[in-house]
C-alpha positions in Angstrom: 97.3 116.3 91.6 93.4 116.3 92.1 92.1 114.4 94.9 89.4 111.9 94.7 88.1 112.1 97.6 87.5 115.7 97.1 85.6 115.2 93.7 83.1 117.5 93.4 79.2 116.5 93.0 78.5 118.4 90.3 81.2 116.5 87.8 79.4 113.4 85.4 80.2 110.3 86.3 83.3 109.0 84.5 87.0 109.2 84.6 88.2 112.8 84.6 87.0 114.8 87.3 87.8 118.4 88.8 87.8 118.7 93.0 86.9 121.6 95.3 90.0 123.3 95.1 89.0 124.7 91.7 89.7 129.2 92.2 86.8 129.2 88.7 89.7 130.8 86.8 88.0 129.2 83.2 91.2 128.0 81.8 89.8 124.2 81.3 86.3 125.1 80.4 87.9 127.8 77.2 90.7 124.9 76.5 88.0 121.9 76.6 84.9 123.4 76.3 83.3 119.9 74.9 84.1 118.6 78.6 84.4 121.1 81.5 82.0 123.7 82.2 80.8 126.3 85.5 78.8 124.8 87.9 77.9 126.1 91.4 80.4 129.0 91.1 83.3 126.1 89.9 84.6 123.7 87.1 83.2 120.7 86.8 83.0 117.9 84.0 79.7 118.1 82.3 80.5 115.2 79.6 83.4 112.6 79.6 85.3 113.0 76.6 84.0 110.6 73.7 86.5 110.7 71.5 90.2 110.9 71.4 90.6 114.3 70.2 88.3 116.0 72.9 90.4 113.1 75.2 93.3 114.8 74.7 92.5 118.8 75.2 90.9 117.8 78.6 94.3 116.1 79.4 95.8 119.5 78.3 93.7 121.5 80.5 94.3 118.9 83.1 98.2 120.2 82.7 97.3 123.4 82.7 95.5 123.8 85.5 96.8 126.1 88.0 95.9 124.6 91.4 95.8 120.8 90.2 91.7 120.7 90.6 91.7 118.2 87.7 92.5 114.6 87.8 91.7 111.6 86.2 89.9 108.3 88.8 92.3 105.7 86.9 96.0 105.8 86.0 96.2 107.6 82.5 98.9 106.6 80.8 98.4 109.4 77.6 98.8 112.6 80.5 102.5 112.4 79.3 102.1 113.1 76.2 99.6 115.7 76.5 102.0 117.7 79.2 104.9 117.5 76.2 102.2 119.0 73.9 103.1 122.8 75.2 103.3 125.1 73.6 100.3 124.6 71.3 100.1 126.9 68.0 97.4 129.1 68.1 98.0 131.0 64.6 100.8 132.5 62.7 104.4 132.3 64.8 102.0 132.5 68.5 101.5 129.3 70.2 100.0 128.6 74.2 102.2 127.6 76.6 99.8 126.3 79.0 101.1 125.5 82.4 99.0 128.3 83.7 100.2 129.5 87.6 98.3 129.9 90.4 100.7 132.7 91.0 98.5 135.0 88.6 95.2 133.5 89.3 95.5 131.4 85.5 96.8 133.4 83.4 97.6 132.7 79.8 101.1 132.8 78.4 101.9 132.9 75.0 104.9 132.3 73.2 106.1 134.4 69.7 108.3 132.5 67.7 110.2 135.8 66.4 113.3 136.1 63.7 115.3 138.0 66.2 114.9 135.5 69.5 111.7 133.6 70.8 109.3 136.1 72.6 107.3 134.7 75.9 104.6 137.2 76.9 103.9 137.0 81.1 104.9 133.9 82.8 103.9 130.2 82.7 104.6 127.7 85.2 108.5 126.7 85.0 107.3 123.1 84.4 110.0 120.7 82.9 108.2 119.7 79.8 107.5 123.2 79.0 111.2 123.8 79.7 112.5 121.0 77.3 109.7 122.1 74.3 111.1 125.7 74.6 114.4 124.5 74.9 114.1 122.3 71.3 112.5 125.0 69.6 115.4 127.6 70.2 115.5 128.8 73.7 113.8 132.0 74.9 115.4 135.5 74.6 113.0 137.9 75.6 109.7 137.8 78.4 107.2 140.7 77.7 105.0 141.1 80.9 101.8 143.4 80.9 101.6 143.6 84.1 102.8 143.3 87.9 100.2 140.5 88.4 101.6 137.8 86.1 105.1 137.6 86.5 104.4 134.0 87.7 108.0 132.4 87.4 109.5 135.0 85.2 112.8 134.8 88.1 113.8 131.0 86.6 112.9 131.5 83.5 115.0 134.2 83.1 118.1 132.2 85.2 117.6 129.4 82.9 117.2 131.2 79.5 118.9 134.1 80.2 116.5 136.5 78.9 115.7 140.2 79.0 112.1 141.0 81.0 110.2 144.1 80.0 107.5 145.6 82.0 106.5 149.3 82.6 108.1 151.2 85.1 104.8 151.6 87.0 104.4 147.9 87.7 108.3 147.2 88.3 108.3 144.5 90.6 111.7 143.3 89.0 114.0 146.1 89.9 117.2 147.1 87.9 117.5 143.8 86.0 114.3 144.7 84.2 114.1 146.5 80.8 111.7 149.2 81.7 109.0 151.3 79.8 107.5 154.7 80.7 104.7 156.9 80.5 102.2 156.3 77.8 103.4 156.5 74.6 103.8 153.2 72.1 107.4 151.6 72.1 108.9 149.3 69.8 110.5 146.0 71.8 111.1 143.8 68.7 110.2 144.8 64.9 106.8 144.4 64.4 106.7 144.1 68.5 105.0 147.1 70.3 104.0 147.6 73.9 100.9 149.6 74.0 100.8 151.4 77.7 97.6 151.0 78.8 97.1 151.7 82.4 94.2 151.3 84.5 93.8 147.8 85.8 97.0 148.4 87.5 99.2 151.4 87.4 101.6 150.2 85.0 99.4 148.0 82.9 100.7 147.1 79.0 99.5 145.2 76.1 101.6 144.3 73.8 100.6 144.3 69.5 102.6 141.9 67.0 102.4 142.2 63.1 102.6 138.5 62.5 103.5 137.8 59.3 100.7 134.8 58.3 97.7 135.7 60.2 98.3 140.0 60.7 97.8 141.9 63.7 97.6 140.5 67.1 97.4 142.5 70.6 98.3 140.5 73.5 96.1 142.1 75.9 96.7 141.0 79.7 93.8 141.6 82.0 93.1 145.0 80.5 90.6 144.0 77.3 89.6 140.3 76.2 86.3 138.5 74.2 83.4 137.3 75.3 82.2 134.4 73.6 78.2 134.3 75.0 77.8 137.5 74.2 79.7 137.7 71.0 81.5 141.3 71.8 84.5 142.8 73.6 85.0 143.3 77.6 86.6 144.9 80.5 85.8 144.1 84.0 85.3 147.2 86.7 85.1 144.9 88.9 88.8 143.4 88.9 90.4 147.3 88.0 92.7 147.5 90.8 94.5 150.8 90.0 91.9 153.6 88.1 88.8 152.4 85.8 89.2 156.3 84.3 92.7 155.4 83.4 91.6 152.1 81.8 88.6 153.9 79.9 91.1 156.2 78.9 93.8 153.6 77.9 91.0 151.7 75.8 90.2 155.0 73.7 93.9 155.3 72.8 93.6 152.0 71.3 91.3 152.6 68.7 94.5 154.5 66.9 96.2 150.9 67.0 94.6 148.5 64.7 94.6 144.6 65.9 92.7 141.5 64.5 93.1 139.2 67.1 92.7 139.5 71.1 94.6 137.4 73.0 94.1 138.2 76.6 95.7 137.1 80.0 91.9 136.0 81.3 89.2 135.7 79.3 88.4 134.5 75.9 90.2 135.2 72.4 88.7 137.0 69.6 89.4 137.6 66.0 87.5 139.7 63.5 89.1 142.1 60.8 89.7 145.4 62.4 86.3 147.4 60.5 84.6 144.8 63.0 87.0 145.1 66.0 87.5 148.9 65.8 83.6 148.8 66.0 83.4 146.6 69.3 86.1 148.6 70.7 84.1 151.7 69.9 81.1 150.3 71.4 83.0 149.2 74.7 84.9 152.4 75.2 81.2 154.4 75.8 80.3 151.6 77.6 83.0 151.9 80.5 82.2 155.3 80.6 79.3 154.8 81.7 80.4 152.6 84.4 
């Protein structure tokens, strides 16, 4: 939990509060962006939530925090409620599990709720209210990781559920237990379930694209390719590649032969736009990188 005493400056006076262990990984200024913004290179609250609704996402980034740099001055007796709130639909059959782990600097998992077995794609925290929501809504069969840095708890998740990991066979961490993918071509996981090889931020780096049946075509997209809301377009970060940033140019131009409405990245914002308007950004980011 947050300490008081470490309370950063920066934070308006009030209840909720984040402290000087915050690693700026973003996830409770995207999940409450009414309440927490970036100050001084860190999270801090800019507004106390006035109403119950904006109340209750700050709790959920307070849960979802991965080093426990948010905490609340007085006893709040509605944080239970919110940490049994995971996962959170986002659209169609994909909901946020929150519980984001330090382990892979905040990243975002997401769970599919698929006809053939629930889907989680890279690793939340293994948090007992998580557990017990996934649990009631069917269990977990299969945990789709994009790459090497976000395998979080994937180890008790799959002793508890039981289920089958995938990851690409130049990021395999996991060894023989692991369902493993190779080269670069596209392969099918589930029906409508595709991993997308896409190295370049690391070696083996995958993003994974699900024809949901409501809301279309969604591509899960790990730390390779996300949105950025200020400036209204698509990114990619030279800055965090770790393996080859011609690889991940590379890997981006392949995806422009594999339409997607939605981005739904590891870090970074979400984005949506029908794909004449994606395929467009992606177009316009691709000659950008190479440029880079």
């Amino acid at each position: 939990m947050a300490r008081l005493e470490l309370r950063r400056p920066e934070n308006a006076p009030g209840d909720l509060f984040v402290d000087s262990t915050c690693i700026d990984c973003d996830t409770c200024r995207w999940m409450a962006p009414e309440t927490f913004v970036r100050k001084s290179g860190m999270s801090a609250v800019a507004a106390q939530p006035l109403d119950a609704g904006s109340r209750r996402r700050a709790l959920q980034a307070l849960v979802s925090c991965p080093t426990a740099s948010i905490g609340t001055a007085t006893k709040a007796p509605d944080l239970a409620q919110a940490a049994q709130d995971f996962p959170i639909p986002v659209a169609g059959s994909v909901h946020h599990c929150g519980y984001h782990s330090e382990s892979s600097f905040g990243a975002t998992s997401y769970l599919i709720k698929h006809p053939a077995g629930n889907v989680l794609i890279d690793s939340p925290r293994f948090a007992g209210p998580l557990v017990k929501r996934l649990e009631e809504m069917g269990g977990v069969a299969w945990m789709l990781l994009t790459h090497r840095d976000d395998v979080a708890d994937h180890k008790r998740f799959a002793k508890h559920f039981g289920l089958r990991r995938v990851i690409h066979a130049g990021d395999n961490t996991i060894g023989s237990d692991a369902q493993v993918v190779e080269g670069t071509e596209q392969a099918e996981i589930l029906p409508g379930l595709t991993a997308i090889p896409t190295p370049g931020h690391t070696a083996g780096h995958m993003v994974f694209r699900w024809q949901d049946p409501q809301v279309g075509l969604m591509l899960f997209t790990g730390d390779h390719l996300a949105w950025d809301d200020e400036a209204g377009h698509l990114e990619a970060w030279p800055d965090v590649c770790w393996y080859d940033w011609g690889e991940q140019t590379a890997s981006m131009e392949r995806l422009l032969q594999h339409p997607f409405e939605w981005v739904l990245p590891g870090h970074g914002r979400r984005g949506h736009l029908p794909w004449a308007g994606m395929g467009k950004e992606l177009a316009r980011l691709v000659e950008w990188m190479k440029k880079q």
